[in-house]
C-alpha positions as CSV (number, residue, x, y, z in Angstrom):
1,X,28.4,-35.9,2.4
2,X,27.2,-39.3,1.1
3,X,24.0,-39.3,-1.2
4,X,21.5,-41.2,-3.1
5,X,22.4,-40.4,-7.0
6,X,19.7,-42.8,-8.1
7,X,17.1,-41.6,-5.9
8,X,18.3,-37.8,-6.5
9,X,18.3,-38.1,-9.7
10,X,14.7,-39.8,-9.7
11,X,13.6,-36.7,-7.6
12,X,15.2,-34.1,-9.6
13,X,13.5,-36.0,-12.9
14,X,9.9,-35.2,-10.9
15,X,10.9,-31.8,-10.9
16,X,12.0,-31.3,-14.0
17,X,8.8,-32.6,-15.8
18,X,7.0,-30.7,-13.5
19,X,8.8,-27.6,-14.9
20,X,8.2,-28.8,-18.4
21,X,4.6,-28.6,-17.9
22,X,4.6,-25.4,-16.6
23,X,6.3,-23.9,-19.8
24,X,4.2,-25.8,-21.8
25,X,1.1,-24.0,-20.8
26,X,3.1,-21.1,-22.8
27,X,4.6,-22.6,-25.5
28,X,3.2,-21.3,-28.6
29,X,1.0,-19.0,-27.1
30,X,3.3,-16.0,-28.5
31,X,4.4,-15.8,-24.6
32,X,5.4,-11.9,-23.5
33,X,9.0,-11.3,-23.6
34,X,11.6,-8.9,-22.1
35,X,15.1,-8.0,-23.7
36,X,17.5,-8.9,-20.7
37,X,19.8,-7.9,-23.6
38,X,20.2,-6.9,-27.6
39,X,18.7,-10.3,-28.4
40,X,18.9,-12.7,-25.0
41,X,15.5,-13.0,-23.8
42,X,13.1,-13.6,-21.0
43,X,9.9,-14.7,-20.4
44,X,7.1,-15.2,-17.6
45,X,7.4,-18.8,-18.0
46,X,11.0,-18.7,-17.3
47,X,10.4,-16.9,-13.9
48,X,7.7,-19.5,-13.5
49,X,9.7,-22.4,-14.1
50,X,12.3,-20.9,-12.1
51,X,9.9,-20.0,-8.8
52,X,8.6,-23.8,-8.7
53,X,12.4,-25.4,-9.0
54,X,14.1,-23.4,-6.7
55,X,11.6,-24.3,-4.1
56,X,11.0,-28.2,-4.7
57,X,14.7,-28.3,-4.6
58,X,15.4,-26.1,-1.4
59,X,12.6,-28.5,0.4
60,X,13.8,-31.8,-1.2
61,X,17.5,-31.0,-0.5
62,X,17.8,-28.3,2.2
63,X,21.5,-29.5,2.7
64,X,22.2,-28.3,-0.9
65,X,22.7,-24.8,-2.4
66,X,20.8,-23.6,-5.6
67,X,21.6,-21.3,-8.1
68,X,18.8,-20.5,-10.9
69,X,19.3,-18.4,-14.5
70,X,17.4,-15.5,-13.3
71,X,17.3,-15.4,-10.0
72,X,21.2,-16.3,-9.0
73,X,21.7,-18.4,-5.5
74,X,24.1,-19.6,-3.1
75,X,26.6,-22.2,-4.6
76,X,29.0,-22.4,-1.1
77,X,28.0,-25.9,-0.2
78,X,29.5,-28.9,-1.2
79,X,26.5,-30.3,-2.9
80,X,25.0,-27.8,-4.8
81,X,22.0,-27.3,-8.3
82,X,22.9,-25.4,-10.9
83,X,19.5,-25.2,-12.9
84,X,18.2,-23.4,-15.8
85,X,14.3,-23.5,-16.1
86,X,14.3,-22.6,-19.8
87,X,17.3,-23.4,-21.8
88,X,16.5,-22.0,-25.0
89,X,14.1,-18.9,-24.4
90,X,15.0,-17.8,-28.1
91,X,13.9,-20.9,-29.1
92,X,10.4,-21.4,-26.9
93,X,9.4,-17.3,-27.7
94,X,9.4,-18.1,-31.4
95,X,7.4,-21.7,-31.1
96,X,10.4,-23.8,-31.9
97,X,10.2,-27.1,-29.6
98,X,14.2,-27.2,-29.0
99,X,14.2,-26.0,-25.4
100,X,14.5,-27.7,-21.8
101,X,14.4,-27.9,-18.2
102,X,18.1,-28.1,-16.8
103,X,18.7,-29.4,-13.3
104,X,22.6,-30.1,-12.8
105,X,24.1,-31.3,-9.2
106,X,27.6,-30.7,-8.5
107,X,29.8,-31.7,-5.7
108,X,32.9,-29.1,-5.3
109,X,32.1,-27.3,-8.4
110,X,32.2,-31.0,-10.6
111,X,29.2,-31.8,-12.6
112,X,28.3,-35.3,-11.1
113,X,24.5,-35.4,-11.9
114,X,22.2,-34.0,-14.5
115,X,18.4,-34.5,-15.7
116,X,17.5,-32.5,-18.8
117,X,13.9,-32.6,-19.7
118,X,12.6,-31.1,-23.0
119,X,9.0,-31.0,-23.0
120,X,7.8,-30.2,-26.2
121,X,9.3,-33.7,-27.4
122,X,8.5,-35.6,-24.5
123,X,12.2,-36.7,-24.4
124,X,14.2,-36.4,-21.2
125,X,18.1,-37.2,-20.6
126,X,19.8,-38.5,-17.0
127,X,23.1,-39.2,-15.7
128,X,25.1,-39.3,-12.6
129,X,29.0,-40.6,-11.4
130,X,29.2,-44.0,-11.4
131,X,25.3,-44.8,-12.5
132,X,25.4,-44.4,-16.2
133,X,23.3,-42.3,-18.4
134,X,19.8,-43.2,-20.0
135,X,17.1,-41.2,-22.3
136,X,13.4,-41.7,-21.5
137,X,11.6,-40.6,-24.9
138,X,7.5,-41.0,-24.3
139,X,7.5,-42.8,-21.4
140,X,10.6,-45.6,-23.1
141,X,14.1,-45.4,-21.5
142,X,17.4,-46.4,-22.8
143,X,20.6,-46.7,-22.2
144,X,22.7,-43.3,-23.7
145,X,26.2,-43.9,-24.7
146,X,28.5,-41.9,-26.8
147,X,28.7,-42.5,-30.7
148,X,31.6,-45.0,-32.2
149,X,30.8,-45.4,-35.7
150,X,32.6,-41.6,-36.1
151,X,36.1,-41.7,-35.6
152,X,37.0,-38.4,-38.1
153,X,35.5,-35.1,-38.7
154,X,34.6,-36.0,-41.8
155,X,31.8,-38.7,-41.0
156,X,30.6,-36.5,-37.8
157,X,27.4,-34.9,-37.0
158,X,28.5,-31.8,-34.9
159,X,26.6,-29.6,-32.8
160,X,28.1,-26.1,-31.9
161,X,26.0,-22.4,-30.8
162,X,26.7,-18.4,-30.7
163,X,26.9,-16.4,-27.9
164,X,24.5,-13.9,-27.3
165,X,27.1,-10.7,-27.9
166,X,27.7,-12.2,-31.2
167,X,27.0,-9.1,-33.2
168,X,29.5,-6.9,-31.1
169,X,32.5,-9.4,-30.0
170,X,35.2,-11.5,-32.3
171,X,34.4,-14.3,-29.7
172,X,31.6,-15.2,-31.3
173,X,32.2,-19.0,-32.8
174,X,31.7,-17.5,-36.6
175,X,35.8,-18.7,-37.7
176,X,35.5,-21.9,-35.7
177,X,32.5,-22.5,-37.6
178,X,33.3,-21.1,-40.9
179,X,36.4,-24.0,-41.0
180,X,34.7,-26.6,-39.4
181,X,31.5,-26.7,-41.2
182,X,33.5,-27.0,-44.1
183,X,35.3,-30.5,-42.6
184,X,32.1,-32.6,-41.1
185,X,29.0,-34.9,-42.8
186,X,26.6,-32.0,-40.8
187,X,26.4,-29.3,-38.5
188,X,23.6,-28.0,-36.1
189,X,22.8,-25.4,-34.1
190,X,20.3,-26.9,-31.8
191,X,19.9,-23.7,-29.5
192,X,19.8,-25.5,-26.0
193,X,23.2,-26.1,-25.1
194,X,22.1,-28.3,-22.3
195,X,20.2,-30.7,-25.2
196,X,23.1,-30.3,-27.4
197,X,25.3,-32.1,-24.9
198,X,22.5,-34.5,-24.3
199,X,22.4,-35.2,-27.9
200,X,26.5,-36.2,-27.6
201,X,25.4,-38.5,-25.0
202,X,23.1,-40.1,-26.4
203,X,25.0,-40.7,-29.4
204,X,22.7,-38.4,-32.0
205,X,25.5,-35.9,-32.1
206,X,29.7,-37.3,-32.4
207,X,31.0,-33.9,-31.2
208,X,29.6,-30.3,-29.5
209,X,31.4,-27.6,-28.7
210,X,30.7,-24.1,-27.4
211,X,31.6,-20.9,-25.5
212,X,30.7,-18.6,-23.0
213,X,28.2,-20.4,-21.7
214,X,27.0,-19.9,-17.8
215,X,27.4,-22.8,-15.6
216,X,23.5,-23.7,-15.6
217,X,23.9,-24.1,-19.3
218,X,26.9,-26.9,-18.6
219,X,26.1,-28.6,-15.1
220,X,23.3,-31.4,-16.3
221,X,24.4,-32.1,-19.6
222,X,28.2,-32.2,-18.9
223,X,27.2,-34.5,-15.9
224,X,25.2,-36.6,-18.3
225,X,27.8,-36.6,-21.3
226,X,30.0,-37.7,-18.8
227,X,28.1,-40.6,-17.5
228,X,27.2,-41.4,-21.1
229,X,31.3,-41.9,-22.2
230,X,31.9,-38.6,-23.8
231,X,35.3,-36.7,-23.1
232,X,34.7,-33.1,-22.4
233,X,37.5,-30.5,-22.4
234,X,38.3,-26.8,-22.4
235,X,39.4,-25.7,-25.7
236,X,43.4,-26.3,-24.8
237,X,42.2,-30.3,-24.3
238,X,42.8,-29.4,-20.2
239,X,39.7,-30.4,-17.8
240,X,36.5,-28.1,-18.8
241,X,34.9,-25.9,-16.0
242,X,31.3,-25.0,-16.1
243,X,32.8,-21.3,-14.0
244,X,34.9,-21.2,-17.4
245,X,31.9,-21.6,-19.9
246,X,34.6,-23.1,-22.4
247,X,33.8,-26.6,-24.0
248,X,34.1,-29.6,-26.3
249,X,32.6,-33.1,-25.9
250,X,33.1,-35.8,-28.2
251,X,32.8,-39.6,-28.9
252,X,36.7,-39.3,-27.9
253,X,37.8,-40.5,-31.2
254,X,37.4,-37.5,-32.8
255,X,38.1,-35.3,-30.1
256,X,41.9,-34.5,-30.8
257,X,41.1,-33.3,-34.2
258,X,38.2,-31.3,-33.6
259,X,40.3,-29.9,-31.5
260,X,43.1,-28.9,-33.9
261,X,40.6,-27.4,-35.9
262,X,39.4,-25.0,-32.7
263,X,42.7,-24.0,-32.6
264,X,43.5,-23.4,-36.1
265,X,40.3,-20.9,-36.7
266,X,40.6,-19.5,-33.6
267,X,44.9,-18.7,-34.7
């Protein structure tokens, strides 16, 4: 199936603000939550986001499957959205403004288009195969490349995140980051995995990695990341899967080492 990624892409970035402004209406409104687990939440602005996504995309792409956070979907088609309509609920319940609107387009199960709109910074990141990558920040776009001035560890600004069973499973990123925080200029924990790989794009960020994350959390800002020059891998340095949830994404000329260091906490 041949398609429009610039046109797509400009479609999917309508939908995404639109999105954006519906979860703004609730942003720091002290928005009700529900516990979908010990501490991974959800809110009516989610569902809300969520509702108005799933059906602009279903009536701008009825060839094209659509699977949502919270409300799953079918992913058997060759073209197919994985989309999460608040990345960062944590985040957007407590009145932080790191959160965003993920739309990701894969063809096969590969990334090969993203938009990632975060609305409370008017700052939005796009990408596609073969197109490039650009940031539009209030209404100004840019091209978005990766980093070069970092070539070690030790000049980086690194990104990483926790998973929500933190408190109950040794999977939870605390050796990786107890070593590497240790080796870098800076390390954040942005709590929207989807930005965090935008912020590697762009070049803000020379390295992010991160596990068990869901494929809506990957699709857009691998796709992006990917248009943008970053090398993304599984944890072994093999190709990453968003069905895997395993990552790291680099500037490349840091990647092998951050990768050493993964494997050294984590032995």
């Amino acid at each position: 199936m041949t398609i429009d990624l610039i046109q797509t892409l400009a479609t999917a970035h309508e939908i995404a603000r639109e999105a954006g402004q519906i979860l703004m209406r609730g942003w720091r409104t002290a928005p009700a939550v529900r516990h979908k687990g010990e501490i991974d939440l959800v809110t009516e602005h989610d569902l809300a986001s969520e509702k108005h996504i799933r059906a602009r995309l279903s009536a701008a792409f009825p060839d094209h499957g659509v699977v949502c956070e919270e409300g799953g979907g079918d992913a058997q088609h060759e073209l197919a959205w994985f989309c999460d309509p608040l990345d960062g609920t944590t985040n957007f319940a407590h009145g932080h403004f790191c959160f965003s609107v993920s739309l990701g387009l894969t063809r096969g199960g590969v990334p090969i288009a993203g938009v990632v709109h975060a609305p409370a910074i008017d700052t939005t990141w796009i990408g596609g195969e073969g197109i490039g990558a650009w940031r539009e920040m209030r209404g100004v776009r840019s091209p978005a490349k990766v980093s070069t001035a970092a070539t070690t560890l030790g000049h980086a600004l690194v990104g990483t995140g926790f998973p929500y069973d933190r408190r109950t499973s040794p999977e939870n990123n605390v050796r990786e980051v107890s070593r590497i925080v240790l080796l870098v200029q800076g390390l954040r924990r942005c709590g929207s995995a989807a930005m965090d790989l935008c912020l590697v794009a762009d070049g803000t960020y020379d390295a992010y990695w991160e596990q068990k994350l869901a494929p809506w959390d990957m699709c857009a800002g691998y796709a992006i990341a990917a248009a943008a020059g970053a090398r993304i891998t599984d944890y072994e340095g093999g190709t990453a899967s968003i069905r895997v949830g395993r990552m790291v994404a680099t500037n490349g000329a840091l990647h092998d080492e951050l990768l050493r260091e993964i494997a050294t906490a984590r032995g």
